[in-house]
N, C-alpha and C positions, 0 to 999 in steps of 0.2 A: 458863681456857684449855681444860681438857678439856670445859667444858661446851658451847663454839662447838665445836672440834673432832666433836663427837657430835651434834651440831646441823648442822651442815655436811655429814657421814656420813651421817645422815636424808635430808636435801634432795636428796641427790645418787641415795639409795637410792628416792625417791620421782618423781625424772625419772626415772628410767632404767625403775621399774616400770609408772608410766603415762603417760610422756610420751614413751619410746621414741625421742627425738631428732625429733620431727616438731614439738614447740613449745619458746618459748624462755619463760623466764619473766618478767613484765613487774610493773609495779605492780597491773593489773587482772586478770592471772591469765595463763593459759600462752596465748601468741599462737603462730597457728599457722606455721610456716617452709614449708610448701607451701602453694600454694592449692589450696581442695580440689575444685575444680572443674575445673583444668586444669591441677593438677600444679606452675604455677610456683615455685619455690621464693626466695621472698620474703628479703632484705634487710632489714639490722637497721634502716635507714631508711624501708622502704618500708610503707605502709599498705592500700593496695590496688595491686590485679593488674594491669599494665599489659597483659595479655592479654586477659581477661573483664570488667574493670571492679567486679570483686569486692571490698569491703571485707576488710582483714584481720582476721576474727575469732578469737573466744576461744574459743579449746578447754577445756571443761569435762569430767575424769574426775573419775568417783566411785568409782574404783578396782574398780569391778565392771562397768558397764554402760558399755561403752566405745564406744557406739554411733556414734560422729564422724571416729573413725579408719578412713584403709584404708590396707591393704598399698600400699606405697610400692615399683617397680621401682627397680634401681641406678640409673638414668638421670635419676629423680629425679623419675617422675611415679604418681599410685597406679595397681592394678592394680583392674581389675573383676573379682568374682567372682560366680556364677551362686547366687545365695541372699535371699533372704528377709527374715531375721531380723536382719539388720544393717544400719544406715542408711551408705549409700556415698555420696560427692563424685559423683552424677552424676546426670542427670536420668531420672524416670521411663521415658520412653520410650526411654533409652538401649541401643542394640545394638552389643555390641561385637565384635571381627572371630572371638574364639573363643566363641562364642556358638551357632555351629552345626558344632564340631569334634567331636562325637559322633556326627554325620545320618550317619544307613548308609541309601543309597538302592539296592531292587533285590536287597535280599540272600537273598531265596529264589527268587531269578529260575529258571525254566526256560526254555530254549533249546529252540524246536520246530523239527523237520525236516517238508520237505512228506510225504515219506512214511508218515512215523509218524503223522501226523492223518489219512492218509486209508485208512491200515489202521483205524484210532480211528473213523470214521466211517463204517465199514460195516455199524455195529451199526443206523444209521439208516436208510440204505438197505434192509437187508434186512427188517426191521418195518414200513417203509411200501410196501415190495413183497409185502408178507403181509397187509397191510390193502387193497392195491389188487386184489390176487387174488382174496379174500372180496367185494371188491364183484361183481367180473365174473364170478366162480360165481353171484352171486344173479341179475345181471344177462341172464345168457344163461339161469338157471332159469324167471326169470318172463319170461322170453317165448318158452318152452316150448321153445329149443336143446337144453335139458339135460334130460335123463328122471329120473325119479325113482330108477328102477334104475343109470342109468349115475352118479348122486349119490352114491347109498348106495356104489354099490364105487370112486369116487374117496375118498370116508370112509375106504373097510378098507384104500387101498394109503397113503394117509397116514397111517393108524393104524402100519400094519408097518412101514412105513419110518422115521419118527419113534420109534417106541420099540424098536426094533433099533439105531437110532444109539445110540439111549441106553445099551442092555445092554451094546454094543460097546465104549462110553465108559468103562464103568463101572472102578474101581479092584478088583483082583483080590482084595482080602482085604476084602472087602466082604460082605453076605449072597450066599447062590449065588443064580444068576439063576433055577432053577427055584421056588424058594421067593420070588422078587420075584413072576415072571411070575403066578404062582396069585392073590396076592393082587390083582396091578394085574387083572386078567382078571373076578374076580369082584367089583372096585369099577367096571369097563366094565360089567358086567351091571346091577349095580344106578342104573348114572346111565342106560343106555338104557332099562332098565325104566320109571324116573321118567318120562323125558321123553316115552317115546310113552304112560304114562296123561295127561302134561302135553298132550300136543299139540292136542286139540281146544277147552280153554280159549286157549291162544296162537294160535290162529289168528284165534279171534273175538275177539282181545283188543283190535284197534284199527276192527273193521267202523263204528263210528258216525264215527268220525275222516276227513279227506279227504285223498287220495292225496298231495296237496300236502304237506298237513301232515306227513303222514308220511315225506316223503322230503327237507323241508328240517330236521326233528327230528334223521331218522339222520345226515342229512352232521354238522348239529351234533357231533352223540354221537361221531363218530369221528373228527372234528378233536379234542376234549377227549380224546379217547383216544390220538390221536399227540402230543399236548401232555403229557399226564401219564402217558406211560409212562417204564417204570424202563429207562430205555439202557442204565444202568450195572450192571442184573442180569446180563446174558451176561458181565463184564468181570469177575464176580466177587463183587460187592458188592450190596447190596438196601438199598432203600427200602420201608418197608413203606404209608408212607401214599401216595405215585406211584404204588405198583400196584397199591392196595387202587381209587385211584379209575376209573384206567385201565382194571382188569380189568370195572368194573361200567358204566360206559361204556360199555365191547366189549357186554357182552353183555346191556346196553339196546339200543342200536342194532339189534344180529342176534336179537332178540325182535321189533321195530318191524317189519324187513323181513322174516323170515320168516311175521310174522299176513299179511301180502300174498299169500301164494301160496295154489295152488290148494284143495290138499288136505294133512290131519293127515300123511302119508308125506313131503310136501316139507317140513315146518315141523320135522319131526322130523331130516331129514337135512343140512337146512342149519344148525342149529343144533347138528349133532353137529357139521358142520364148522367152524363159528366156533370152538366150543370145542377145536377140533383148534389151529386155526391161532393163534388170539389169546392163548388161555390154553398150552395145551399149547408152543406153539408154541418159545416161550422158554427153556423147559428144556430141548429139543432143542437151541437153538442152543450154552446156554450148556455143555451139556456137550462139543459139538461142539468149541469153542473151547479149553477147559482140554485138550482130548486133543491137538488139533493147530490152529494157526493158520492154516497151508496151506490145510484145510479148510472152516474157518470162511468164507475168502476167496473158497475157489470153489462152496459153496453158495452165497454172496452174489450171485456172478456171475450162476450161473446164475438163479435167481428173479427178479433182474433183467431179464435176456434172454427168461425165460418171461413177466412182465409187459410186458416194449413188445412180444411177439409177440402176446400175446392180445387186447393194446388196439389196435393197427394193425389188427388183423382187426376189431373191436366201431367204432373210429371210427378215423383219422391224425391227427387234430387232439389225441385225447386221449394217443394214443401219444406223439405231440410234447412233448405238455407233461410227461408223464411224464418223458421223457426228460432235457428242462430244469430239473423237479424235482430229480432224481437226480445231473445235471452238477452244479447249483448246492451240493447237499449235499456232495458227495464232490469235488471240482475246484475250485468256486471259494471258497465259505467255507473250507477249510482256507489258500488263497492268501493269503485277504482276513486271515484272523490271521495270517500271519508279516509280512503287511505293519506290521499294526498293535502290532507287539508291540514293535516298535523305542520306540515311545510311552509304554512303561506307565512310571510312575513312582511304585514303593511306598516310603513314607516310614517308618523305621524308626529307632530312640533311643531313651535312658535313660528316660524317658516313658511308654514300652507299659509294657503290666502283665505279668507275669511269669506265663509257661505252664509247668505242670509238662511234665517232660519222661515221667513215668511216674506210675502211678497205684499208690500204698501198697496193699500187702495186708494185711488183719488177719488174725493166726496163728492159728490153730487155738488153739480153748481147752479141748479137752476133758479136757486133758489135767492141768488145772489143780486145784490142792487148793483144795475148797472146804471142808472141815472140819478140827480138831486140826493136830498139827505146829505150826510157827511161821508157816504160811499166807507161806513163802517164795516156795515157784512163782507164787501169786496176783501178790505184788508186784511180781514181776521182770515178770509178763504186763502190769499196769496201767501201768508205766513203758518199756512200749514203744514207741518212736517213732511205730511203726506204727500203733498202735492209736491215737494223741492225733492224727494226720495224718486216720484215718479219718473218727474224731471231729468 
């Protein structure tokens, strides 16, 4: 009697660990009480699903690899869960309704106002009204509008104008500005120096070349140079490879058009100006902007207004299109995005890969015992978070 009794105690101790109440036990082994395919929960009569048409199979544990069962809801049907490693009652390509209860769509979304992209947008404007300028200095020089002399002092009043914004800009605990001025004055001396011994090699620099060539070369070179400039250096931020190509661009181009002109005095003055406008140019704006925005805005303005004056005077047709240029940068691409933003749809879940939100720093170690003692400080240095993160 006690040996059925402890016999009995076993069987009951053996449903209960791997049979869980989801099979009953038969002569050929534990028959399952739901179907596992749709949940049915089968009759001690019944053989198969009157749902699916499923046989009623044996459920097989081996008390470890319980790979046949799934989580059963109260309602009496199993539940799907999002994993792998264990064979479930349901078909491959089965999608079940909490299967995309994670999707975060949109979650770093930013909200643009029109005003905001079209203050954002004046950095474009005003770089492609300082490349359209540079063409129509060249433009009115070679065909002799512009004098040599009246070149050279357009140079010195953008010289002083441009690095006067800048001294003005400057932050007050900064070097003094007489100790700037000395140095920036006599690196002015030494690049004018270069360039009028450069000037009678660049002039002859493209004589065998045909005018053609020469003037469908430079538009190339300065569309590559509106294309790969750094917009976002006034804004604050640099790119160093956008303006390394940018800058060399610019000043392929204004070597191409300056070999065109007359004499070593125009090749030398138009070339100080490129590098006024193109290079120089951008550090005027950008410190213009960090001082005041206001300002930023109404330089833009104006440069604007001095190029469709200059180009209605040179042609109307080109002034026109300047114009529509400029509408389209600043008025309707900023439009054309809030139209299309209502569209974006960034897909976001348990699935991205995980971005530090900050970057470890490794401690200083000089501080560390490297000889005698019990090489404590060592220890505590090589067991630091920090240091295995760097690692």
């Amino acid at each position: 009697a006690a040996l059925a009794v402890q016999c009995a105690s076993l069987r009951a101790c053996y449903e209960w660990l791997f049979c869980c109440d989801r099979t009953v036990m038969s002569s050929n082994g534990h028959l399952h009480i739901y179907c596992p395919w749709d949940g049915h929960p089968f009759s001690k009569s019944e053989r198969q699903c009157p749902d699916c048409g499923a046989l009623r199979g044996i459920a097989k544990f081996d008390g470890q690899n319980r790979n046949t069962r799934a989580i059963v809801e109260a309602g009496g049907k199993p539940v799907w869960r999002k994993i792998l490693w264990e064979k479930q009652p349901f078909d491959d390509d089965y999608v079940d309704h909490t299967f995309l209860e994670s999707l975060i769509t949109n979650a770093d979304f930013h909200e643009y106002d029109w005003w905001t992209l079209v203050k954002d947008s004046a950095v474009i404007s005003q770089h492609f009204s300082t490349v359209t300028l540079f063409v129509v200095v060249f433009v009115y020089t070679y065909f002799g509008q512009l004098s040599c002399q009246l070149l050279f002092a357009l140079d010195g009043v953008v010289l002083v104008a441009g690095y006067g914004a800048v001294l003005l800009t400057r932050d007050q605990d900064e070097t003094s500005n007489s100790m700037l001025v000395a140095v920036q004055i006599k690196r002015c001396l030494l690049f004018v120096l270069a360039l009028y011994t450069l000037s009678p090699i660049l002039r002859t620099l493209t004589a065998p070349i045909a005018d053609d060539t020469v003037w469908a070369l430079s538009l190339l070179l300065l569309l590559l140079h509106l294309m790969f400039h750094d917009y976002s250096f006034v804004h604050g931020s640099d790119s160093p490879l956008g303006g390394a190509v940018s800058l060399n661009t610019a000043i392929f181009a204004s070597v191409l058009l300056a070999s065109r002109l007359p004499s070593n005095a125009h090749v030398m003055a138009l070339l100080c100006h490129a590098v006024q406008l193109l290079a120089l140019g951008p550090i005027m704006y950008r410190a213009l902007k960090r001082f005041s925005l206001t300002g930023h805005l109404a330089l833009t303005l104006a440069l604007v207004l001095l190029t469709v004056a200059v180009l209605f005077l040179l042609s109307p047709g080109l002034g026109m299109g300047f114009v529509g240029c400029i509408s389209t940068t600043t008025v309707l691409a900023p439009l054309w995005l809030l139209l299309i933003q209502d569209r974006k749809k960034l897909i976001n879940g348990p699935w991205d890969e995980a971005v530090p939100s900050s970057v470890p720093t490794v401690p200083r170690v000089s501080h560390l015992k490297t000889g005698g003692g019990d090489g404590a400080g060592l220890h505590r240095a090589a067991s630091s978070p920090n240091i295995h993160k760097s690692a």
